[in-house]
C-alpha positions in Angstrom: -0.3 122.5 46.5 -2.3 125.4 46.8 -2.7 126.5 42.8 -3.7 122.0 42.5 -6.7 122.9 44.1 -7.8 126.6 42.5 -10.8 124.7 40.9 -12.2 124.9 44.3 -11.8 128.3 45.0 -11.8 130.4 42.0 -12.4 133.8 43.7 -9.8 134.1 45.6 -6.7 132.5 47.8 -4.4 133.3 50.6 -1.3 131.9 51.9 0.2 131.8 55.7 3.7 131.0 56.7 4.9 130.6 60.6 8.6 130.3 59.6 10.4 130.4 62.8 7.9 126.9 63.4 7.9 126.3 60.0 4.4 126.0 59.5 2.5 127.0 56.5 -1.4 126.9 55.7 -3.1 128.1 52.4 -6.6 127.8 50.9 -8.7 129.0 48.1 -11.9 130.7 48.3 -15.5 130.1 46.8 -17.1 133.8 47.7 -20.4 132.5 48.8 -21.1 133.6 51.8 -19.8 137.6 53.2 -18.5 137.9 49.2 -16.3 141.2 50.6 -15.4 140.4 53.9 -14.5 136.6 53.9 -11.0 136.3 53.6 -8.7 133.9 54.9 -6.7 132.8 56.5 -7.6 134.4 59.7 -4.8 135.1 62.6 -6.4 136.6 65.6 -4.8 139.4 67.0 -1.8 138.6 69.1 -0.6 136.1 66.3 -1.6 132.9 68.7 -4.3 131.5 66.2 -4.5 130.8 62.2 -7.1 129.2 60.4 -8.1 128.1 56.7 -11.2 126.8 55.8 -13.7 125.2 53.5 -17.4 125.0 53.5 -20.3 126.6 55.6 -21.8 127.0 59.2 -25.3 127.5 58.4 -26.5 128.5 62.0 -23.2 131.0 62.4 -25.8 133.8 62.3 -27.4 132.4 66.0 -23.6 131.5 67.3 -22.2 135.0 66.2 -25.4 136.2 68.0 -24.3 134.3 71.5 -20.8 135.0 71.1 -21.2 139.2 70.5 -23.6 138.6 73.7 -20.7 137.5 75.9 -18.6 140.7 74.7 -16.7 138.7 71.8 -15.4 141.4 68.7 -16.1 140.7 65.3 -14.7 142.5 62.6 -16.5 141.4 59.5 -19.8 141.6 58.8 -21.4 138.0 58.6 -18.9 135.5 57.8 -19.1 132.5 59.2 -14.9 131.9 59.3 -14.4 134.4 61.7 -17.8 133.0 63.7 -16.1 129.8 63.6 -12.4 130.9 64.3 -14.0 133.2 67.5 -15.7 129.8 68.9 -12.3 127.6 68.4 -10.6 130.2 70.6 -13.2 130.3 73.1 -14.6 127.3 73.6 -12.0 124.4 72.0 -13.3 121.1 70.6 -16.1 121.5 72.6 -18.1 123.4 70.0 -17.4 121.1 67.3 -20.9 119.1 67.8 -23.1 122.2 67.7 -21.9 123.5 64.2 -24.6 122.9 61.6 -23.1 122.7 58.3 -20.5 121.2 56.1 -16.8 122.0 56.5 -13.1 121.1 56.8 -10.9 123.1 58.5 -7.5 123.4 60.1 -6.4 125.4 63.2 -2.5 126.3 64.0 -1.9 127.2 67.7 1.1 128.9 67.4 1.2 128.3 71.9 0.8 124.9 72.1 2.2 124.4 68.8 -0.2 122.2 67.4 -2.2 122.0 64.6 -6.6 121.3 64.7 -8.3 119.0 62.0 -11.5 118.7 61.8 -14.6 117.4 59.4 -18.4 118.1 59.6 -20.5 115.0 60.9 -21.0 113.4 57.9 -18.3 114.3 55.9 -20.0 116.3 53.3 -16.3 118.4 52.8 -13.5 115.9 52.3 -10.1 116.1 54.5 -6.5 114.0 54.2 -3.5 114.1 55.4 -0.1 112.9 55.5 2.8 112.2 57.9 6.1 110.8 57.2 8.9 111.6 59.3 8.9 115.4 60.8 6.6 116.1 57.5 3.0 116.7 58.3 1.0 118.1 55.3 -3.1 118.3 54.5 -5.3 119.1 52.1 -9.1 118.9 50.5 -8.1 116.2 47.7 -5.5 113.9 47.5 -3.6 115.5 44.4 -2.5 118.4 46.3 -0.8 115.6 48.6 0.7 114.9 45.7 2.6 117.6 44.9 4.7 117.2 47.9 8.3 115.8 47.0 8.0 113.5 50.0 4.5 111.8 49.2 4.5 108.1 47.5 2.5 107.4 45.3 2.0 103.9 46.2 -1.2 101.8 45.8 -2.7 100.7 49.1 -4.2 97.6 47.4 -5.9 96.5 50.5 -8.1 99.3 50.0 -8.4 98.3 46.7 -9.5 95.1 47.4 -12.4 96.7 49.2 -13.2 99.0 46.2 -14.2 95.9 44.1 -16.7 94.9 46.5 -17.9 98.4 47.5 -17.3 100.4 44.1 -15.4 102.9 46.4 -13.0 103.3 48.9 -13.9 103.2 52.9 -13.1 104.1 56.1 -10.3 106.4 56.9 -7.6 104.7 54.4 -7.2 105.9 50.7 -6.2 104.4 47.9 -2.6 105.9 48.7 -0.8 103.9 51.2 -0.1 106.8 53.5 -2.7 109.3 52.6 -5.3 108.8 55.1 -8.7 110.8 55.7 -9.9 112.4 58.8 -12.9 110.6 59.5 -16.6 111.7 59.9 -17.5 113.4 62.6 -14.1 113.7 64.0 -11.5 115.8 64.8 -7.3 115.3 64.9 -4.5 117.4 66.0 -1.2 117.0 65.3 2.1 117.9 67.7 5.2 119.5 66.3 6.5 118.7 69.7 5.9 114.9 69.4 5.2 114.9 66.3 2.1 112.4 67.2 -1.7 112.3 65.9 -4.1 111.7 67.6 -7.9 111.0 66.1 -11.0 111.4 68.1 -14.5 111.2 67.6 -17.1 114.0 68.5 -20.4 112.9 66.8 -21.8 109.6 65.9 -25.1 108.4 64.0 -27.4 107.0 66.7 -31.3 106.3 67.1 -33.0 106.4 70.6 -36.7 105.6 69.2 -39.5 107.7 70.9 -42.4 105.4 70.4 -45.0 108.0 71.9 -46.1 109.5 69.1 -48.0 109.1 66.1 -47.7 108.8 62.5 -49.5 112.4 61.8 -47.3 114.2 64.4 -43.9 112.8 62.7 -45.4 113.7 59.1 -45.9 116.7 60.8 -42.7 117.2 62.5 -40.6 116.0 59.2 -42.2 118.5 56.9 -41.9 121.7 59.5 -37.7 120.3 60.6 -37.5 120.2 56.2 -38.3 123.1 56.1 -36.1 124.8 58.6 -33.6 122.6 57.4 -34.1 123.9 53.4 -34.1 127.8 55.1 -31.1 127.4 57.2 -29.1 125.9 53.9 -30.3 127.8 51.4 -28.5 131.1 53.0 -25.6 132.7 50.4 -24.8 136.0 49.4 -24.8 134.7 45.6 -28.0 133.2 43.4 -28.6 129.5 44.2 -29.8 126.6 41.8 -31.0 123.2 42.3 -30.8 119.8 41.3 -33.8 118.4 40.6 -34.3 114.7 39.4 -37.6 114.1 39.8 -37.4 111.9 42.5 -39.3 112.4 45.9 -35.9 114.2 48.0 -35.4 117.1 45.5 -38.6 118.0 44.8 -39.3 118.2 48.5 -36.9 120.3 48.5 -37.5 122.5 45.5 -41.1 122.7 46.6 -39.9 124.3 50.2 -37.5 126.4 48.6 -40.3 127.9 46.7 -42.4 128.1 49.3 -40.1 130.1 51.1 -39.7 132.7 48.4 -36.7 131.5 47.8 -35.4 132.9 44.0 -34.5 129.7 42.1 -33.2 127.9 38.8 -33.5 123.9 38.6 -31.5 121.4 36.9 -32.3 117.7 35.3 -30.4 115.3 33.5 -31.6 113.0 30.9 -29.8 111.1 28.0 -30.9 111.8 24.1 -33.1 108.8 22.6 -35.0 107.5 26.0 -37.5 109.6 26.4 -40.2 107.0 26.5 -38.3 104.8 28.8 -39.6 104.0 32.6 -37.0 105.5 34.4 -36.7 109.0 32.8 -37.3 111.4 35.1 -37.2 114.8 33.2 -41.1 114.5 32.8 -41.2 114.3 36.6 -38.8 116.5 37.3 -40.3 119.6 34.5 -43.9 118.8 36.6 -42.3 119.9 39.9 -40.8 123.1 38.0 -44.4 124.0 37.0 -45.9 123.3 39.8 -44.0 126.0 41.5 -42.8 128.4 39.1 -39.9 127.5 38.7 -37.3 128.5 36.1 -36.0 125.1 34.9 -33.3 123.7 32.1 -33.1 120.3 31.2 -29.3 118.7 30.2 -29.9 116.3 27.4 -26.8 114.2 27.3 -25.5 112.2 24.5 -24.5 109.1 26.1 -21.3 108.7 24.5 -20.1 112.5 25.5 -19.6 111.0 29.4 -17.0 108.2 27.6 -15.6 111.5 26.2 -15.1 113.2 29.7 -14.0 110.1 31.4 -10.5 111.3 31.8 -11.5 114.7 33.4 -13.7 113.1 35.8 -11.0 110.1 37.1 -8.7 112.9 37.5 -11.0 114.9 39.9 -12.4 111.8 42.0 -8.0 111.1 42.9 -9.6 107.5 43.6 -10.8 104.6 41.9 -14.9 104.9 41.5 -17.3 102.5 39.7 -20.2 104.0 40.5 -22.6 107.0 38.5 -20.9 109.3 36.8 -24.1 111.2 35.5 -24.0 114.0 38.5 -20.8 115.3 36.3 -22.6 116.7 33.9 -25.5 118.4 36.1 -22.9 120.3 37.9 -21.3 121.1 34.9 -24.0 122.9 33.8 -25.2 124.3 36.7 -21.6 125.7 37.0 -22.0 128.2 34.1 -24.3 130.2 35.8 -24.5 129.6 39.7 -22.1 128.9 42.7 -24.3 127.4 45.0 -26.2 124.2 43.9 -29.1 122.5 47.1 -29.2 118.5 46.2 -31.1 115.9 48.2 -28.4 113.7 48.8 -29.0 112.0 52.6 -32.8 111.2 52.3 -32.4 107.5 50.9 -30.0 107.0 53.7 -32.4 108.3 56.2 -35.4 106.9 54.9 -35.2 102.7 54.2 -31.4 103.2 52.5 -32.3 101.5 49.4 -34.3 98.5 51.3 -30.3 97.3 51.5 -31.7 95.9 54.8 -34.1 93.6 54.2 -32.2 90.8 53.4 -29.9 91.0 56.2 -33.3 91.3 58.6 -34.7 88.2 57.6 -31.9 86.4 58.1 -31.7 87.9 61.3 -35.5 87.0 62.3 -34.8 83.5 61.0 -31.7 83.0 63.2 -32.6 85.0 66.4 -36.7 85.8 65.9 -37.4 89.0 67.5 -34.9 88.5 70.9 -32.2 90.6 71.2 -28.9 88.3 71.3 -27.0 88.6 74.4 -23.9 89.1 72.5 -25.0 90.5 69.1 -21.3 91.2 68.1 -19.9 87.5 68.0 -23.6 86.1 66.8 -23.1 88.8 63.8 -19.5 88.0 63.5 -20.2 84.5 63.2 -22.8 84.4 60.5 -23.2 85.0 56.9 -25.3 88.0 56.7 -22.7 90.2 54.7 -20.7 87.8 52.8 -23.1 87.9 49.6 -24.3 91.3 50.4 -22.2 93.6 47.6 -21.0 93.4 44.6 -18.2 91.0 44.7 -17.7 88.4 47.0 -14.2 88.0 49.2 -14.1 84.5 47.6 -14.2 86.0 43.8 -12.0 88.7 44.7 -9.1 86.1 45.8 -9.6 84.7 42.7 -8.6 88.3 41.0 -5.7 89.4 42.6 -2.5 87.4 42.0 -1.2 88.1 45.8 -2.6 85.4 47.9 -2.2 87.2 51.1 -4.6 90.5 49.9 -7.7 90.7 51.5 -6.7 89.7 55.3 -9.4 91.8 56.2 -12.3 91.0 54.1 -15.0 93.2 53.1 -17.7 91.2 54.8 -15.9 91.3 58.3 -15.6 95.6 57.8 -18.9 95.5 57.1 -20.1 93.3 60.1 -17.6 95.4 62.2 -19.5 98.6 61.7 -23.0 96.6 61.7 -22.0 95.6 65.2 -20.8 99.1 66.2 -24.0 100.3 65.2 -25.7 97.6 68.1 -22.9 98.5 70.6 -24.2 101.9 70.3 -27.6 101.1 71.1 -29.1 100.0 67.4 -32.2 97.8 68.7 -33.3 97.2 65.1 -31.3 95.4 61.9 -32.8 98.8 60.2 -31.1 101.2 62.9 -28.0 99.4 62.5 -27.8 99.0 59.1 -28.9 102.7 58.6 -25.8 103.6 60.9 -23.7 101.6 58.9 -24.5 102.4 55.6 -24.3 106.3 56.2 -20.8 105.6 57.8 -19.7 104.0 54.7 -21.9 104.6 51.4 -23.4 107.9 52.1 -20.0 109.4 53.3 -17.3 107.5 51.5 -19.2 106.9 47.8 -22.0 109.2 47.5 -20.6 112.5 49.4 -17.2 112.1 47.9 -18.6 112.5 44.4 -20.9 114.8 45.2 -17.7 116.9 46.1 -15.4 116.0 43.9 -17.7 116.6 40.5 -19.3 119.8 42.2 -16.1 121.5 43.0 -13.9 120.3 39.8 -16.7 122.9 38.6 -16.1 125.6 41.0 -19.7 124.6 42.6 -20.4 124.4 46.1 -23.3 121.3 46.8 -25.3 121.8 49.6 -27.1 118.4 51.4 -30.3 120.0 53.2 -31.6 116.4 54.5 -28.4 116.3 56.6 -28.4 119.0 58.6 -27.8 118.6 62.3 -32.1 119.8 63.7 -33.5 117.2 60.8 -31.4 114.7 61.5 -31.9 114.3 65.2 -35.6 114.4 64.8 -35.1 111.3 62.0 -33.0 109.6 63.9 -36.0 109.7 66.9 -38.7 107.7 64.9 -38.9 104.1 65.2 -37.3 102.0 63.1 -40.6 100.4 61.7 -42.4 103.4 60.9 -39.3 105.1 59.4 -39.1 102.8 56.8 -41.1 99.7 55.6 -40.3 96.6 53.6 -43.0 97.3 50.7 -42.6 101.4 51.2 -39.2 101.7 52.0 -39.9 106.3 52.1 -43.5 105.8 53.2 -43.3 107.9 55.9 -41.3 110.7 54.1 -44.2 110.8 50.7 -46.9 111.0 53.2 -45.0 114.0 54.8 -44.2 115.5 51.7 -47.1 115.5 49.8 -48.4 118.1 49.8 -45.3 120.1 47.8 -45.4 117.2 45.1 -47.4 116.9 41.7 -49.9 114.5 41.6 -47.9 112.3 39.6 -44.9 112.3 41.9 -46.8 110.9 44.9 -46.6 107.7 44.1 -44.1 106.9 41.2 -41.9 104.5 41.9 -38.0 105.4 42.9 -36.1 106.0 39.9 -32.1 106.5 38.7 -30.1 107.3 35.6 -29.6 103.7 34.0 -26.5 104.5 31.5 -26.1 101.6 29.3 -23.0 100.2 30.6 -23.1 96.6 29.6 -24.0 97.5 26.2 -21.0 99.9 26.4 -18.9 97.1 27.1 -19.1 95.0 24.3 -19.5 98.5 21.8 -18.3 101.7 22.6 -15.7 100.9 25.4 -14.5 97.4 23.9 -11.0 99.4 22.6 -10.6 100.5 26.3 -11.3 96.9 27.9 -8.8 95.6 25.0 -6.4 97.9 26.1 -6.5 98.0 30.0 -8.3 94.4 30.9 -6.1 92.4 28.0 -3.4 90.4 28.9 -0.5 92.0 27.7 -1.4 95.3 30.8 -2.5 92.8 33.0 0.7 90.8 33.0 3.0 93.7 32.8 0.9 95.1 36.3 1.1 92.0 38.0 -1.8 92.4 40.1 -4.6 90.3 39.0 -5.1 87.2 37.2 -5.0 88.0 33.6 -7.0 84.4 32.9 -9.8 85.5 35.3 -10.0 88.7 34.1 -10.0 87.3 30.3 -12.3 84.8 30.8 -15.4 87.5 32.2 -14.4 90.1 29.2 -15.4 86.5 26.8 -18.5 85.6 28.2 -19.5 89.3 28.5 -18.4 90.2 25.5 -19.9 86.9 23.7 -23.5 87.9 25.5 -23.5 84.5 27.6 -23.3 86.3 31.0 -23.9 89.8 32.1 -20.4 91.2 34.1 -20.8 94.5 34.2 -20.7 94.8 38.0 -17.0 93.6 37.9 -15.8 94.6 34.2 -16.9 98.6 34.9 -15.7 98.6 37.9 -12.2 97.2 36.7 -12.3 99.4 33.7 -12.5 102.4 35.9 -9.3 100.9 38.1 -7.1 100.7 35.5 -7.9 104.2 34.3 -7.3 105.5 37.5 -4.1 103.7 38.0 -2.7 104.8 34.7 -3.2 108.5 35.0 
């Protein structure tokens, strides 16, 4: 299990074994932080304790300071496992909300006999597990799972019926019937005495508006909470690069970074052939490089070379994905040189989430006006805000799958469920709740999970600055409408960032890597979707309706309609169920 996972931790790995409880724990090591004096696992001194661990406490340096204050030994010299494994022993679950960072770990009591999950608050590291009988196993990705002799292998397809709405998998359910995730924010342990788990929450996304102050002192506030946020998660003991896009999160960030004196290389993507077209961004992104001083490479990609690496990359995911696949070859190159790589993943999420809301808030005003229903969950429940929201409907998916009875849960209700949540919670505003929402699904389940699973298939460690814990609960202060804005959707964040951008920047319109998929289709990829989406597989599977299914490939193929949003999508399915 251990050596399935040595891509993310190169440097170094250590085993534990409790044999009289027959317990084991083992991790590998990205020497990042405390290179010499990191090891793990840790067992405190009279044998009680064990822990293995992945990722970084970026304020460990202030809670090592309050723990030496109240007499608490440390041996090494900064490393943020043993601050971590000194506060587990002295405080419990308690200290679980106050660590800033991103990290999985697990914590075996030998006393109680139990064994401590837990997962940063947004889920930036990724955690599952596994229970059948008296087995109880974990691990970082799903393939180490694998390798136990007592793990099936067998598709949960109700998650996969959620996949071909969402493009990935959410919630706390995989796409492997009994591999589960520990959720967000939350923390499990696990008896050997009862052999029971147990799942409980210690953080949640929440906005309490402050409506005192103004639009200068949050533009204020954002840039100065940036920048601590950029300081506090640019520490490492090793040379750190960045990924720079051009868009308005990462060159924030660069632009702090450099600020701060902070010794830097940045990375863009672009594809061979479009340089003149409207949404390349290595212009943008080389500005923000010479505005600063940067040192800066740009990728050029071939766009048939990601067809080429398709296999590499569905192997490291472990789960169906239809979404971009461009990050893999950013990472990849960053990976030659660096360990460390700062992104500005979190800062749509935070800041208008892709104007996903809009629609859903004028329905909203046209049923309710600006009144607060007196019982928003059932009023939600009951209408139609979600049902054409993604990108395939409950009603086309039943049409897919041969088994009439998939899909008991649509997609739509999840979606409402966690949209109401959100309200129970105290949401006042369609763009609080949906923000909630989205970064309890999207940003953790789609965007985080590839963000991991492409950096560390590289041996890189990606680091999320916009979602540290002191930035976060100042964003998640400001109201609703001056957050984000229907025609300005990151208003607020440009005007608080502008001064680190170029000119140009200010005011360019949001960009993204466009690959040509629908031309890829009916070209490059048609001996793929001949192969995987033609009706000889599709019968022999037995899973979805092989008419359906021919019948989009036709009129796609043919040029009459555009179905890229399903045929990609079910391309990248039967890839992942093959291998």
């Amino acid at each position: 299990m251990n050596e399935t996972q040595f891509h993310r931790g190169p440097d170094d790995g250590g085993e534990f074994t409790d044999r009289e409880n027959m317990v084991s724990l083992a991790m590998r090591r990205l020497s990042i932080i405390d290179v010499q004096g990191g090891e793990q696992p840790i067992t405190s001194p009279d044998g009680r304790f064990t822990i293995v661990y992945n990722g970084e406490v970026f304020n460990a340096p202030e809670l090592r300071s309050e723990l030496k204050a109240k007499k608490v030994a440390f041996v090494s010299d900064h490393s943020d496992t043993e601050v971590l494994f000194n506060l587990l022993q002295h405080e419990g679950v308690g200290c679980l909300s106050r660590l800033n960072g991103m990290f999985a770990f697990a914590l075996w009591d030998r006393q109680k006999r139990e064994i401590l999950l837990a997962r940063d608050r947004f889920g930036i590291k990724p955690l599952h597990y596994f229970q059948r009988g008296k087995t109880f196993a974990f691990a970082s990705e799903i393939k180490s799972l694998l390798k136990l002799p007592s793990t099936p292998n067998a598709v949960d397809f109700e998650s996969i019926y959620h996949y071909f709405s969402l493009l990935y998998v959410p919630g706390e359910n995989t796409a492997y019937c009994d591999v589960k995730k520990v959720p967000p924010g939350s923390y499990l342990k696990f008896s050997l005495d009862d052999r029971v788990v147990t799942v409980e929450r210690y953080w949640e996304m929440s906005f309490a508006a402050d409506h005192g102050r103004s639009r200068t002192h949050w533009c204020e506030a954002i840039r100065a909470e940036l920048g601590n946020a950029v300081k506090r998660w640019a520490w490492s003991d090793v040379p750190v690069a960045m990924s720079l896009s051009g868009g308005l999160d990462s060159s924030a960030i660069a632009g702090l970074l450099a600020q701060q004196g902070v010794g830097l290389k940045s990375f863009s993507l672009g594809f061979s052939g479009n340089v003149d077209e409207p949404w390349n961004e290595l212009p943008l992104a080389k500005k923000v490089a010479e505005k600063w001083g940067i040192e800066h490479e740009e990728i050029v990609l071939n766009p048939t070379a990601l067809l080429d690496e398709l296999p590499q990359m569905i192997a490291a995911l472990d789960e169906p994905y239809g979404g971009g696949l461009p990050s893999w070859f950013v990472f990849k190159g960053m990976a030659a040189e660096y360990k460390v790589a700062i992104t500005g993943s979190g800062g749509d999420e935070l800041f208008g989430n892709y104007g996903k809301w809009r629609g859903i808030e004028a329905q909203w005003m046209g049923r309710f006006g600006r009144r607060k229903p007196s019982n928003v969950s059932e009023e939600i429940f009951r209408s139609k805000m979600f049902d054409e929201f993604y990108y395939a409907t409950d009603k086309f998916k039943h049409k897919l799958f041969t088994d009439p009875n998939l899909g008991q849960d649509a997609t739509s209700e999840l979606l409402r469920r966690r949209f109401d949540q959100a309200t129970a919670r105290g949401a006042k505003t369609v763009r609080d709740a949906h923000a909630v929402m989205d970064i309890g699904t999207q940003l953790s389940d789609e965007f985080l999970f590839m963000t991991d699973r492409f950096s560390m298939a590289h041996s890189l460690e990606a680091r999320t600055p916009f979602l540290d814990n002191g930035f976060v609960d100042l964003v998640s202060q400001i109201p609703a409408e001056m957050r984000t804005s229907g025609s300005d959707l990151k208003g607020l964040l440009r005007d608080s960032v502008a001064p680190l951008l170029p000119g140009e920047l200010v005011h360019a319109p949001k960009k993204g890597f466009v690959i040509p998929l629908a031309h890829w289709l009916r070209t490059d990829l048609t001996d793929l979707v001949g192969e995987y989406l033609g009706e000889a597989k599709l019968k022999s599977q037995g899973i979805f309706d092989h008419k359906f299914v021919a019948r989009h490939v036709r009129e796609h193929r043919d040029g009459k309609l555009d179905h890229t949003h399903f045929l990609w999508p079910m391309l990248m399915f039967q890839l992942w169920y093959a291998q």
